[in-house]
KOLDO-912772 format. One record per residue: x, z, y of N, C-alpha, C in turn; residue in three letters; residue number from 0. Coordinates in nm, 4 decimals. Example, Ala and Ser with C-alpha at 12.3 -4.5 7.8 and 13.67 -1.06 7.14 Angstrom:
2
nc1 nc3 nc2 cac1 cac3 cac2 cc1 cc3 cc2 residuo num
1.3190 0.7800 -0.5690 1.2300 0.7800 -0.4500 1.3200 0.7800 -0.3300 ala 0
1.2850 0.7080 -0.2250 1.3670 0.7140 -0.1060 1.2900 0.7870 0.0030 ser 1
end
This chain:
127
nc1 nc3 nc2 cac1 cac3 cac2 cc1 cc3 cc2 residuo num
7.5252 12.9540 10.0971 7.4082 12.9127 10.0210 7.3136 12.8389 10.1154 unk 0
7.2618 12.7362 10.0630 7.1406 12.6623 10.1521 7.0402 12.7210 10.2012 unk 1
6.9253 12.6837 10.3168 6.8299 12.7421 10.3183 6.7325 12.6920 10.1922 unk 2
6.6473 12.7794 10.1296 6.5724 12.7291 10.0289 6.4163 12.8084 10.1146 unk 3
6.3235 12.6569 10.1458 6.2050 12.6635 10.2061 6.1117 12.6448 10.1023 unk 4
5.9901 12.7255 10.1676 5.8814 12.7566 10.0262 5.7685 12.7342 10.0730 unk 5
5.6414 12.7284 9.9376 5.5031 12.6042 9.9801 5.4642 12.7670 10.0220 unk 6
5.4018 12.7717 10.1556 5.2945 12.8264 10.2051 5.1570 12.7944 10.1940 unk 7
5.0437 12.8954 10.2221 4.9250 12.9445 10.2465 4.9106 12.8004 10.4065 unk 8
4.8747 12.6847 10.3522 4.8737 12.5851 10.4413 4.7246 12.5521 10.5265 unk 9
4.6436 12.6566 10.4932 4.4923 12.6395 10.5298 4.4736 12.6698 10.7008 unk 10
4.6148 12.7702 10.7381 4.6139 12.7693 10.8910 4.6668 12.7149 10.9470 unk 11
4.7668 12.6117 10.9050 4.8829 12.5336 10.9759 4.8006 12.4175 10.9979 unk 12
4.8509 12.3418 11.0893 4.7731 12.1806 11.1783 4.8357 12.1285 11.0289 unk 13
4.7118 12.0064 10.9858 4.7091 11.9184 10.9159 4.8684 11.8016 10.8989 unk 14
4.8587 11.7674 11.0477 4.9748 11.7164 11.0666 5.1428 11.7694 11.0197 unk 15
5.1513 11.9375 11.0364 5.2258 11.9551 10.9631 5.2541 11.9813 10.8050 unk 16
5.1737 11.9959 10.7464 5.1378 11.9883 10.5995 5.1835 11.8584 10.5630 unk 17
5.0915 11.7207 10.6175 5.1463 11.6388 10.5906 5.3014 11.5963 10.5956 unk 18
5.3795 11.6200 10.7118 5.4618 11.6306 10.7521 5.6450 11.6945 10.7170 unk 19
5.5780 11.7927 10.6837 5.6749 11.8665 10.6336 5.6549 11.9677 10.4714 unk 20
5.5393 12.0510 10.4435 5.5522 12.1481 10.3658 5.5117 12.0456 10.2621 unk 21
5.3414 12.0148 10.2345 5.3116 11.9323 10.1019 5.4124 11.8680 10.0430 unk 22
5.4624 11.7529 10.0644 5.5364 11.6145 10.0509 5.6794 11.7074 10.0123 unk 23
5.7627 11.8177 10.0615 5.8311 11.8421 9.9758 5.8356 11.9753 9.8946 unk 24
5.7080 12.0049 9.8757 5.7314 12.1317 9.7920 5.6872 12.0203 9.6344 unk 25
5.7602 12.1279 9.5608 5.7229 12.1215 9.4223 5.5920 12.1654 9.3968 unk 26
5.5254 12.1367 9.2395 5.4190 12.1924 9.2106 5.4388 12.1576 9.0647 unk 27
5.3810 12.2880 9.0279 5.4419 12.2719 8.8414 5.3151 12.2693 8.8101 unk 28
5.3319 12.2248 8.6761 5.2144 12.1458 8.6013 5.2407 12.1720 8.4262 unk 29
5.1650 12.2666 8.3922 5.1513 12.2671 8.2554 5.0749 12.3792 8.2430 unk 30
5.0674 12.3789 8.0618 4.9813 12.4890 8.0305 4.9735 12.5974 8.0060 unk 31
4.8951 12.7491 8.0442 4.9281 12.8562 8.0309 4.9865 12.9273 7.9562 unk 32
4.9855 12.8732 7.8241 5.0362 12.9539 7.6982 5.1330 12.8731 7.6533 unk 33
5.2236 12.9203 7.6195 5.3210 12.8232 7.4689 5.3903 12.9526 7.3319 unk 34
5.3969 12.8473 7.1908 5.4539 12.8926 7.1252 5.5802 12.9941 7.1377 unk 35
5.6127 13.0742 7.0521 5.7511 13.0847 7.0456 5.8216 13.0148 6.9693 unk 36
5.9586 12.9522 7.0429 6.0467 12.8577 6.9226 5.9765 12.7382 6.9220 unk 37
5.9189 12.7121 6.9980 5.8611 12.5767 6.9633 5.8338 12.4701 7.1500 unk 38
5.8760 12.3326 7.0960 5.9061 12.2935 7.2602 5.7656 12.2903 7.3394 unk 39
5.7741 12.3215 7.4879 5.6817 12.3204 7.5472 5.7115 12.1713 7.6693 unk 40
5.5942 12.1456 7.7184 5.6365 12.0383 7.8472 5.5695 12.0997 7.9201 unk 41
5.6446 12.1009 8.0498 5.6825 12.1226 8.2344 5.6707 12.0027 8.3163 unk 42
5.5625 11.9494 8.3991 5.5611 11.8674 8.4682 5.5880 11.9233 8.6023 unk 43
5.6944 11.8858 8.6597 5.7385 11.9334 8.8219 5.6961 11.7531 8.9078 unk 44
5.6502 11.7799 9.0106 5.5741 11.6784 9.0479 5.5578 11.7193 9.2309 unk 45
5.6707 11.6475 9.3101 5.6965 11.6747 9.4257 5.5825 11.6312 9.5130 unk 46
5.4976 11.7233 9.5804 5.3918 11.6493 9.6945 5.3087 11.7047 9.5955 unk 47
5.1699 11.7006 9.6583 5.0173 11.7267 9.6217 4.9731 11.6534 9.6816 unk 48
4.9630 11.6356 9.7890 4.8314 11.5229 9.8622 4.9154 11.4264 9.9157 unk 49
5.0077 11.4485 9.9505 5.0976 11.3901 10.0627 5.2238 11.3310 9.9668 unk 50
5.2550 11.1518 9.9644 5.3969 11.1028 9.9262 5.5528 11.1374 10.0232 unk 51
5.6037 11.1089 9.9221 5.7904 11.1470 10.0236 5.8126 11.0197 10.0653 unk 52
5.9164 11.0206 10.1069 5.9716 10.9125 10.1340 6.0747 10.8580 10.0643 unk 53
6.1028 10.7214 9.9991 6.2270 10.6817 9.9049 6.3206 10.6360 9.9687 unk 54
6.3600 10.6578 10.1041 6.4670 10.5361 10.1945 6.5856 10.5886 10.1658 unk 55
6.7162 10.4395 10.1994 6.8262 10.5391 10.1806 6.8910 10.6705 10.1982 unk 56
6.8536 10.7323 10.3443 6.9029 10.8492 10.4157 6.7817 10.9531 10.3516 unk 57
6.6667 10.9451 10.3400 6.6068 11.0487 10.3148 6.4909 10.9877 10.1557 unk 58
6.5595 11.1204 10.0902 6.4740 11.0943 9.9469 6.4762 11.2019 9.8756 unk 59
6.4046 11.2156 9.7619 6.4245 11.3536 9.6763 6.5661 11.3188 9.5555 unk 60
6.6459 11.3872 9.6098 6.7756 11.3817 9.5384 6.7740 11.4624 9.4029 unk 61
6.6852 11.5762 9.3520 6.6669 11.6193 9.2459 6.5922 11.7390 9.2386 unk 62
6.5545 11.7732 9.1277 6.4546 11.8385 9.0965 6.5280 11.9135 8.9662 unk 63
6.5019 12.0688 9.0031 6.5416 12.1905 8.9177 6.4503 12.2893 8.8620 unk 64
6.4517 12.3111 8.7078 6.3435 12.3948 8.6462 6.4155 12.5220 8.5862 unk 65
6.3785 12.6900 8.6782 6.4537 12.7838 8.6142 6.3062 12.8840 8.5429 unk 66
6.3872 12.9617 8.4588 6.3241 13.0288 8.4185 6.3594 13.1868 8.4954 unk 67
6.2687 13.2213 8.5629 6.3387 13.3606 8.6660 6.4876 13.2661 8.7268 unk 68
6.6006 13.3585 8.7031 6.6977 13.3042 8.7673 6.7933 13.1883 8.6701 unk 69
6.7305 13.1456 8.5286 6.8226 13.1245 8.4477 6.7461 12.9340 8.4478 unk 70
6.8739 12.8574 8.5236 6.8430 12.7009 8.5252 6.7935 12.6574 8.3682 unk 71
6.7086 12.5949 8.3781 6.6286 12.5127 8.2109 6.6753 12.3949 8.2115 unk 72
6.6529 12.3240 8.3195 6.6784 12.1832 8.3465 6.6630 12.1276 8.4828 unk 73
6.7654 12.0082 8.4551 6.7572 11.9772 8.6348 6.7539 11.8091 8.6062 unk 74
6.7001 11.7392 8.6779 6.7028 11.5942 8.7122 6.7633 11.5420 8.7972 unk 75
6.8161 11.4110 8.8278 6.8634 11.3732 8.9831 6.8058 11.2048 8.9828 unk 76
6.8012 11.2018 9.1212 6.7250 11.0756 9.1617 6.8443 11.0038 9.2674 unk 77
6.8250 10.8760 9.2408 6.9041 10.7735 9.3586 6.8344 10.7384 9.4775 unk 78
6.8731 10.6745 9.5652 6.7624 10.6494 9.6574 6.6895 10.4812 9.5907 unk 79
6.6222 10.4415 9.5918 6.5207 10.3051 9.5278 6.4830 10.3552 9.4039 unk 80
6.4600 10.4846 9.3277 6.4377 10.5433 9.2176 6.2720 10.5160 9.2511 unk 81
6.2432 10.5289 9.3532 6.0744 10.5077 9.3423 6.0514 10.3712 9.4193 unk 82
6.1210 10.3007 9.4357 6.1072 10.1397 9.4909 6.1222 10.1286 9.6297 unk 83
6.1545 10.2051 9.6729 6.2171 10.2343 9.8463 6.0276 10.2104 9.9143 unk 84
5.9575 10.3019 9.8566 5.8362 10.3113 9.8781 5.7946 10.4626 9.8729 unk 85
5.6975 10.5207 9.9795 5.6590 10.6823 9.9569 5.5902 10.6510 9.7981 unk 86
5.6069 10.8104 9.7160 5.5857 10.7767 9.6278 5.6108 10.9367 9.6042 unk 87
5.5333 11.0354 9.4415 5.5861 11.1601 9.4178 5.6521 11.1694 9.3615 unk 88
5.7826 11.2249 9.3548 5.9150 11.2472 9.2266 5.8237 11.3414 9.1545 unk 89
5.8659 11.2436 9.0327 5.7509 11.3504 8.9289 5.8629 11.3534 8.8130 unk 90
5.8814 11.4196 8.7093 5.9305 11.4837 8.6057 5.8995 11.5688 8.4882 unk 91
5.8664 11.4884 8.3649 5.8437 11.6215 8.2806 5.9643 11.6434 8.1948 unk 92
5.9761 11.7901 8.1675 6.1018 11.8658 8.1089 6.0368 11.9142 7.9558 unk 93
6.1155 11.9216 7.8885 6.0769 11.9635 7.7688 6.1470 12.0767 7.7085 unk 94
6.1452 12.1567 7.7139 6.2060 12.3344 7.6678 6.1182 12.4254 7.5655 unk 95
6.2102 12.4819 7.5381 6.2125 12.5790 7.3714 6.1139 12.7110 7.4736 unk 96
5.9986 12.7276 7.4397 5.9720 12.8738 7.4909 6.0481 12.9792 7.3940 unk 97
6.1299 13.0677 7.4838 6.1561 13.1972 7.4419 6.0647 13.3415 7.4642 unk 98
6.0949 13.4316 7.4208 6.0522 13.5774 7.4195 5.9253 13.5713 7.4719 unk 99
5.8377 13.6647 7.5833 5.7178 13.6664 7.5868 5.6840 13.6345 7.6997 unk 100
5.7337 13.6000 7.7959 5.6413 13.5289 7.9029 5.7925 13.4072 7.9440 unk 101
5.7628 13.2836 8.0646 5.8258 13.2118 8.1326 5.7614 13.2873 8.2375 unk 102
5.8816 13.3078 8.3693 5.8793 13.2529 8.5209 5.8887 13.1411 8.5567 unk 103
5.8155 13.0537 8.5686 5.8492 12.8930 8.6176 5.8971 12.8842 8.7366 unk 104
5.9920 12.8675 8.8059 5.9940 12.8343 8.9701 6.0883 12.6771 8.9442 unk 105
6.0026 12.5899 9.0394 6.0909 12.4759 9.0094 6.2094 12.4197 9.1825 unk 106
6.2751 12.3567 9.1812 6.3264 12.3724 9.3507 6.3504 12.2052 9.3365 unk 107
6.3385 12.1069 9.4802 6.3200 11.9986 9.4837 6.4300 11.9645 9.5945 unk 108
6.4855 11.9149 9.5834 6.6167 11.8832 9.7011 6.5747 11.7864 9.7960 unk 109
6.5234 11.7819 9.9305 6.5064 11.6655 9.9666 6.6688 11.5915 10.0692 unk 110
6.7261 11.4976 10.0597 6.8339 11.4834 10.1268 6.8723 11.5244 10.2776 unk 111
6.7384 11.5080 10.3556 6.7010 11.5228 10.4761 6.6559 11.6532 10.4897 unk 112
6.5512 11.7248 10.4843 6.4944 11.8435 10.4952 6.5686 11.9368 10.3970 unk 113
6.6607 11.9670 10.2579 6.6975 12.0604 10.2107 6.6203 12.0934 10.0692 unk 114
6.6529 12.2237 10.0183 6.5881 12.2598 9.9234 6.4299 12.3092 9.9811 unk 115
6.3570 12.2627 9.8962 6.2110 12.3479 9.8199 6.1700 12.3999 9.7387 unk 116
6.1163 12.4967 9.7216 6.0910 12.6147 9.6275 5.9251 12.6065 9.5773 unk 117
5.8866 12.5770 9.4541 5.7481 12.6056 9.4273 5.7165 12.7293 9.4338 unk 118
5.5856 12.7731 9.4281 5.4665 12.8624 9.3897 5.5695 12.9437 9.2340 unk 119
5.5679 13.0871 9.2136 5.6004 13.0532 9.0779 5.5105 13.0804 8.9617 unk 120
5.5208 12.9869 8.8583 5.3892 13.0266 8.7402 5.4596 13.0514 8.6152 unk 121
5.3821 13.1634 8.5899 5.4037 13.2040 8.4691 5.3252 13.1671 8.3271 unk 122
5.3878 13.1719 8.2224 5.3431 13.1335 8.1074 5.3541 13.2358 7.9953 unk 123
5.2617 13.2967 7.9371 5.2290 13.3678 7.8627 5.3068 13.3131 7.6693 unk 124
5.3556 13.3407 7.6361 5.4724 13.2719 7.5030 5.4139 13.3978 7.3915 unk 125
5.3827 13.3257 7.2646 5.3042 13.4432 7.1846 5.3941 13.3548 7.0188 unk 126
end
């Protein structure tokens, strides 16, 4: 199994590495606290917060995965010139059926070069 690296508590780490390494490839999910039951919700997974990736051939975000706890929802994949061979955030929205009473959101971001990334995980309250 790969290593799968995760967004840290970045307020003590040098700036330089944030930029560097953690921001730019962690995930960060994006939507709203509550959803229906039975009814579709949207998931914006959106690689980087402050900081762009990089689109070059050898190193790029190769894809982006949305599970619920351990159970995959949806996954995307990217080429390399998918963002114009320019830094840029792999962004993605997913569209899924909320089930039963809450989501675990964890989303994971592949970068070709550095490996998997693991978001924050958020939960969603389903009524």
């Amino acid at each position: 199994m790969p290593k799968i690296n995760k967004y840290v508590d970045i307020d003590t780490i040098e700036r330089e590495t944030k930029k560097d390494l953690i921001d730019r490839h962690s995930p960060f999910i994006h939507c709203e606290e509550k959803a229906q039951n039975g009814e579709m919700f949207q998931v914006t997974v959106k690689m980087g917060n402050e900081y762009s990736h990089p689109d070059d051939f050898d190193h790029y975000i190769a894809s982006i995965s949305l599970f619920n706890a351990e159970t995959l929802l949806a996954k995307t994949e990217f080429v390399p010139g998918t963002l114009g061979n320019e830094k840029s955030h792999a962004e993605v929205t997913f569209n899924i059926r909320a089930k039963g009473k809450k989501l675990n959101l964890v989303a994971h971001g592949y970068c070709t070069k550095h490996g998997i990334w693991e978001s924050t995980a958020k939960t969603v309250l389903v009524s």
